[in-house]
Backbone bond lengths (Angstrom), bond angles and torsions (degrees), N, CA, C in turn:
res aa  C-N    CA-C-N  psi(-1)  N-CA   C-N-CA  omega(-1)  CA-C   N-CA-C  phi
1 X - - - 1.412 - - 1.532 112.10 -
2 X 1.220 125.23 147.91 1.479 143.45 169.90 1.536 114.70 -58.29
3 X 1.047 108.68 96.24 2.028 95.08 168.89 1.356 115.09 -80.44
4 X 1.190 133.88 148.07 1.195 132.85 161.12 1.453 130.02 -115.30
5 X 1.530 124.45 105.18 1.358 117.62 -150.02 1.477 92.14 -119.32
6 X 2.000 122.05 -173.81 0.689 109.52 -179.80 1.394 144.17 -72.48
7 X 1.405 108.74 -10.65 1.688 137.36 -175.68 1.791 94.68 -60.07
8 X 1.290 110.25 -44.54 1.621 119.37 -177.97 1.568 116.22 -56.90
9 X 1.330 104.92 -54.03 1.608 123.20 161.07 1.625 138.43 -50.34
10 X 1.708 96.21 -42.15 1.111 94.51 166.80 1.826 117.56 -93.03
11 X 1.634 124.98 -15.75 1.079 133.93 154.51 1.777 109.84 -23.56
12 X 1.923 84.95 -82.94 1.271 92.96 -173.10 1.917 130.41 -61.46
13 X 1.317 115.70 -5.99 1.393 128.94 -176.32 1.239 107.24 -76.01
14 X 1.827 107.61 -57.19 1.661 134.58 163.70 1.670 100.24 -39.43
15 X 1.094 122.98 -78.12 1.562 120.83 160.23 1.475 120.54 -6.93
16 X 0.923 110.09 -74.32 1.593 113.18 -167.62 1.207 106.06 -89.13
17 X 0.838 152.02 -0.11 1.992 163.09 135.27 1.647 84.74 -49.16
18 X 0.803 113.37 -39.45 1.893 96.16 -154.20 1.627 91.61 -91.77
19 X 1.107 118.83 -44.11 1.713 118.28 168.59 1.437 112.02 -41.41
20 X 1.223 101.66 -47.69 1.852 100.52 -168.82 1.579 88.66 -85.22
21 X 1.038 150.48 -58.51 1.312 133.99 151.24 1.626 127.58 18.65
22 X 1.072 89.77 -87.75 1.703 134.04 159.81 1.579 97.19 -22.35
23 X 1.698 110.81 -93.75 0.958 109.55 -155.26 1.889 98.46 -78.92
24 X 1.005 134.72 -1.78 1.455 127.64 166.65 1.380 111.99 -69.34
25 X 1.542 121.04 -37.40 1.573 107.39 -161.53 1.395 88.77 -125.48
26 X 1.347 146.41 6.59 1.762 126.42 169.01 1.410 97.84 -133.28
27 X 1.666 134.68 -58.42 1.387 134.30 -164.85 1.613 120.87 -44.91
28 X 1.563 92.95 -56.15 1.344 121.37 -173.54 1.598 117.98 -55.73
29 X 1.608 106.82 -35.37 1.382 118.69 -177.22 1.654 117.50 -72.95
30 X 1.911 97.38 -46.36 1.108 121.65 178.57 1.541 118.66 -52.39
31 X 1.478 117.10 -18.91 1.284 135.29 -145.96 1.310 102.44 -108.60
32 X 1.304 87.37 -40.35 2.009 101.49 -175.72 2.180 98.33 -58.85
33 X 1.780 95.29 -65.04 1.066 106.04 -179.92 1.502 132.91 -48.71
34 X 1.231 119.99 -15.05 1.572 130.66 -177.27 1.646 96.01 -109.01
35 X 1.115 128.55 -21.19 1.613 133.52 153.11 1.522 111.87 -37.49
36 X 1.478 94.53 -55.85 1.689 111.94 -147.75 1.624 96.08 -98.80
37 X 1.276 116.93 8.64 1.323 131.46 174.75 1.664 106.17 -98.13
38 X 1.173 97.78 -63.82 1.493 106.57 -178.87 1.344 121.99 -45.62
39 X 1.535 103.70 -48.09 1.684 129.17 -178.25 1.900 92.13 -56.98
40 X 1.243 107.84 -61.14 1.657 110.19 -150.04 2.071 92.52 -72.74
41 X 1.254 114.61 -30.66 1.804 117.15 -175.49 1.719 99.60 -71.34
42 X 1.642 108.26 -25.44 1.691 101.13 -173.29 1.676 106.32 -82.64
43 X 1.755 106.09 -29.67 1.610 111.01 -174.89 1.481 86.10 -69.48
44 X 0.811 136.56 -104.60 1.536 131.56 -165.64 1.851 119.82 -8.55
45 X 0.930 98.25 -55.91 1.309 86.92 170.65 1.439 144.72 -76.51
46 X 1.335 86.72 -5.67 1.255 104.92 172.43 1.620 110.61 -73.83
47 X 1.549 84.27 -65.64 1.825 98.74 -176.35 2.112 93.73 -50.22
48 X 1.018 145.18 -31.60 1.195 147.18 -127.13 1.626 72.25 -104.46
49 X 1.174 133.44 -48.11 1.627 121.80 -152.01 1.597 102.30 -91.85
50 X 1.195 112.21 -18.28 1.819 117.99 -177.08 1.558 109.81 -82.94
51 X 1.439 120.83 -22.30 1.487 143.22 170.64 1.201 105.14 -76.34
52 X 1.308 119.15 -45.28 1.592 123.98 161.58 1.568 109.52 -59.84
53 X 1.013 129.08 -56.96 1.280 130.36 -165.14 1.947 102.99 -51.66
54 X 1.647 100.12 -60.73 1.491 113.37 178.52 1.454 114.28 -50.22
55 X 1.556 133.28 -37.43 0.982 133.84 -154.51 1.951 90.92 -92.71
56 X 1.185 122.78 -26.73 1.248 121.69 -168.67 1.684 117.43 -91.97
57 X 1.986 98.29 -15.17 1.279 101.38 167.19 1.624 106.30 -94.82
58 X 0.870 138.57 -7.75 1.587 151.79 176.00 1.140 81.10 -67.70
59 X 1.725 135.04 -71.44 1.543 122.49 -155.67 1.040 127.32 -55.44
60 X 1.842 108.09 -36.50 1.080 112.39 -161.44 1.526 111.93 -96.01
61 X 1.583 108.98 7.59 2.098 112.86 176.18 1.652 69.14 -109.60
62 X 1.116 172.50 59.44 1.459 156.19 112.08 1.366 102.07 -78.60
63 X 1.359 140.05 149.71 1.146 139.49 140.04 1.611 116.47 -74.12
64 X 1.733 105.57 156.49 1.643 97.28 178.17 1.460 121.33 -51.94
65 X 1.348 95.37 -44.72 2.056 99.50 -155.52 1.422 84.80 -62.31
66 X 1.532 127.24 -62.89 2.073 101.21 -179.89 1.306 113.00 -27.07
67 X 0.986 122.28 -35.40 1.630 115.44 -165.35 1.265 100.07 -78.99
68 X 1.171 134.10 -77.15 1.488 141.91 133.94 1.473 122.50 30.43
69 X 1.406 101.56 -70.80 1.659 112.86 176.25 1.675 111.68 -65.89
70 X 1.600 95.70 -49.55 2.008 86.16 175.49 0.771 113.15 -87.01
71 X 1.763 137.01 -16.01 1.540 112.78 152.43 1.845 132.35 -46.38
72 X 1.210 88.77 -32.52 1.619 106.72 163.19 1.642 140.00 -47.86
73 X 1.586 78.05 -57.75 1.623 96.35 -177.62 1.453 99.08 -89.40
74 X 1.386 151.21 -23.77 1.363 148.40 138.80 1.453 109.97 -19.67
75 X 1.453 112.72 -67.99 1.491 111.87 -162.16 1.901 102.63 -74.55
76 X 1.055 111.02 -20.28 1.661 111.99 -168.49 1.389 86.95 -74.05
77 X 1.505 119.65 -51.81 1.576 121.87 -160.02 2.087 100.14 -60.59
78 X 1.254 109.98 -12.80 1.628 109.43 -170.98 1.002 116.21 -95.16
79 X 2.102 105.91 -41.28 1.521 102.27 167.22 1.552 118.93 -82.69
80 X 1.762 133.65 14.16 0.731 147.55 151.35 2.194 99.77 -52.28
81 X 1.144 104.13 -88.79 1.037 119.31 -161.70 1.683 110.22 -53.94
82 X 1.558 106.82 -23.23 1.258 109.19 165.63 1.802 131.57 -78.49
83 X 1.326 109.71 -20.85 1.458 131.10 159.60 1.354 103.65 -60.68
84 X 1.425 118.11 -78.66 1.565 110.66 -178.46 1.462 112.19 -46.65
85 X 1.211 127.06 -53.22 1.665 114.90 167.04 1.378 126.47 -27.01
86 X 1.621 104.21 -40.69 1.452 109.41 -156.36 1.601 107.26 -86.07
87 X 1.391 95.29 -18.43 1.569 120.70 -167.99 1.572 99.68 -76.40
88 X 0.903 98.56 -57.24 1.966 114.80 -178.62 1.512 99.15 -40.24
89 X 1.698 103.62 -53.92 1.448 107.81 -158.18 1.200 114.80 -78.95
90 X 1.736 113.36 -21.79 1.860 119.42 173.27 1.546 96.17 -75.72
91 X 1.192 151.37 -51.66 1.379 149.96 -179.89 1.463 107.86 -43.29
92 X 1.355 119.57 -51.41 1.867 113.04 -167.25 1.257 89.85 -81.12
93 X 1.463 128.24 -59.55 1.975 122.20 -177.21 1.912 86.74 -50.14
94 X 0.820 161.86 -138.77 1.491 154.83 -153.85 1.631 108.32 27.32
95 X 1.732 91.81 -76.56 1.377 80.93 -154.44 1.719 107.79 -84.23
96 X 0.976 107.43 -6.48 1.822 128.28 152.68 1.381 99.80 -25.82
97 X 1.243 113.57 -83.23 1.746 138.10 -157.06 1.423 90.38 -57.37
98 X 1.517 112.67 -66.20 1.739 119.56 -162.45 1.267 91.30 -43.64
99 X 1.322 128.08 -63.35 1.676 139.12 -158.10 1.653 83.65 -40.59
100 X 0.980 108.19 -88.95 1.406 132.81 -150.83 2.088 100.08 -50.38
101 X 1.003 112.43 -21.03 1.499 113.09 -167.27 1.629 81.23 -102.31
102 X 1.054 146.72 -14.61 1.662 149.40 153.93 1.131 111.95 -18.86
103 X 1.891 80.03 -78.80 1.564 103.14 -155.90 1.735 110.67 -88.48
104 X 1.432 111.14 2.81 1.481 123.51 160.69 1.538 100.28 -76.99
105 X 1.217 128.69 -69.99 1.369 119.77 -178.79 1.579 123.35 -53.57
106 X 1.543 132.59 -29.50 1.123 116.26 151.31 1.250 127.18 -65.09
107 X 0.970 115.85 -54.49 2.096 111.19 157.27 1.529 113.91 -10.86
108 X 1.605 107.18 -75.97 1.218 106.04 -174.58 1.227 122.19 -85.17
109 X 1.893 133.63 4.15 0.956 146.07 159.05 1.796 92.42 -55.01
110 X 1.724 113.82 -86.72 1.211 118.37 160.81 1.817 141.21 0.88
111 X 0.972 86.84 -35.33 1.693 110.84 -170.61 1.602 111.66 -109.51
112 X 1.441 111.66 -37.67 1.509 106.25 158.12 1.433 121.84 -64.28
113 X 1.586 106.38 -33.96 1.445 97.90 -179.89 1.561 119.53 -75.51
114 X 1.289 113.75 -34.89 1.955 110.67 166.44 1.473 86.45 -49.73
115 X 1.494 131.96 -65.42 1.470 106.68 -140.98 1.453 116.36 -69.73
116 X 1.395 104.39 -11.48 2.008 113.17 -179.08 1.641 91.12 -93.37
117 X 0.883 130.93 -15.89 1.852 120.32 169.39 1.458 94.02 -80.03
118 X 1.450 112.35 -59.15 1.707 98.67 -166.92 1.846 122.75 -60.03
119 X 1.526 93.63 -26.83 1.852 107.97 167.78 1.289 103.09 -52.52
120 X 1.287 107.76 -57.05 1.740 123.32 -155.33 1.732 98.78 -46.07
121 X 1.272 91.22 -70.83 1.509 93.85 176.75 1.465 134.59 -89.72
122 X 1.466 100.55 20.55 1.782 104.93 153.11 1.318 94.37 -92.45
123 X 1.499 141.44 -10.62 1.204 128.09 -135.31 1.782 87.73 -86.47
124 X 1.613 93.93 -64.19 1.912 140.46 170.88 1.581 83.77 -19.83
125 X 1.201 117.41 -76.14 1.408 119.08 -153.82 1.340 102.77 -65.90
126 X 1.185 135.84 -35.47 1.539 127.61 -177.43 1.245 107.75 -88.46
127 X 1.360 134.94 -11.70 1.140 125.58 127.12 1.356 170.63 13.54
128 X 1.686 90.06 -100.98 1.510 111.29 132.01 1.434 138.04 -56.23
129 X 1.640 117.21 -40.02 1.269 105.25 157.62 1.437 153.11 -53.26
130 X 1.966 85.87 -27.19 1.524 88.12 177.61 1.562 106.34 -96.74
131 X 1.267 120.35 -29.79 1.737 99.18 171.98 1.231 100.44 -78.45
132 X 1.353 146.76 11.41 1.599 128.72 143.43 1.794 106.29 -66.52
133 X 0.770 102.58 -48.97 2.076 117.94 -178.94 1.944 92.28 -50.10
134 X 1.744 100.67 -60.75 1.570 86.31 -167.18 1.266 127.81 -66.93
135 X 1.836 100.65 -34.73 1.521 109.38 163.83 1.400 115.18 -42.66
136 X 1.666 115.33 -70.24 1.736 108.46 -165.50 1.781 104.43 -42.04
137 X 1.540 102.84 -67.59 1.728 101.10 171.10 1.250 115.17 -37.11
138 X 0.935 152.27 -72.09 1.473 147.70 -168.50 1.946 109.38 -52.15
139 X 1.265 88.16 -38.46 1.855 99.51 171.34 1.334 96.18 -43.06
140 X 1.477 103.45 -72.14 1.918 122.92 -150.77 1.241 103.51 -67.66
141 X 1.175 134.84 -14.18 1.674 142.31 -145.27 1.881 80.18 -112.42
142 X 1.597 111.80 -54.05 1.938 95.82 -174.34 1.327 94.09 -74.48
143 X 1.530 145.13 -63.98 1.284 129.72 -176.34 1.050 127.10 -21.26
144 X 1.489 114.74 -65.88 1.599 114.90 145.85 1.355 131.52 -9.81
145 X 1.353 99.90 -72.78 1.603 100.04 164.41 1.143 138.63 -63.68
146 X 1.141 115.88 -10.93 1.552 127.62 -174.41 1.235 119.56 -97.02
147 X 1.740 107.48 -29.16 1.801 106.46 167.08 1.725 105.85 -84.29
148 X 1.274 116.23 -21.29 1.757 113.38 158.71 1.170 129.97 -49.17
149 X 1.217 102.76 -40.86 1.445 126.45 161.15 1.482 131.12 -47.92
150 X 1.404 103.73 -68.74 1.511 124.26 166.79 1.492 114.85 -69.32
């Protein structure tokens, strides 16, 4: 058999204090808020389906070709704005490249000229060596002749 003493009594008293607890300081709030959820997700949809309704009787007193024509002039007005974009963006890549093909050609403007200074004067020096070479020969070649002579 079941005894029931006071530990059971005051268990279960403690129990239901904590229920009303419960729903006084978390249930109750929670309850309000999923209320005021429901209420505000049903206004919306409501209002959301009557906006539908208006927008679908608007379509249907419109004729197509209206629709038609500002679908038209919409997309012209986009690839408008997309041309000038594209335009903007071929102009800076332009003068991008030019820039850059500039300062490549002064570089190698730059760099031809050391290498025609550094020619210049490998040129000078080989030069001089060989009319030093032809001179001495040409020396030895009349000397030559001159003790043939004598």
């Amino acid at each position: 058999m079941v005894e029931l003493n006071f530990t059971f009594v005051v268990f279960t008293a403690s129990f239901i204090v904590f229920l009303g607890l419960m729903k006084l300081v978390f249930f109750g709030p929670v309850e309000r808020v999923i209320n005021k959820r429901e209420s505000f997700v049903a206004e919306n949809i409501k209002a959301s389906k009557s906006s539908l309704k208006k927008i679908e009787a608007q379509i249907a007193d419109t004729d197509a070709s209206s629709i038609l024509i500002k679908a038209r002039q919409e997309a012209q007005k986009i690839l408008g704005r997309a041309i000038e974009e594209a335009n903007k963006s071929k102009v800076e890549l332009v003068s991008d490249a030019v820039k850059a093909n500039k300062d490549m050609i002064i570089k190698n403007v730059i760099g031809l000229e050391k290498e025609e200074k550094e020619i210049s004067t490998n040129l000078s020096t080989y030069i001089k060596e060989v009319s030093q070479v032809a001179i001495t020969q040409l020396m030895s070649e009349i000397e030559g002749k001159q003790k043939v002579i004598v």
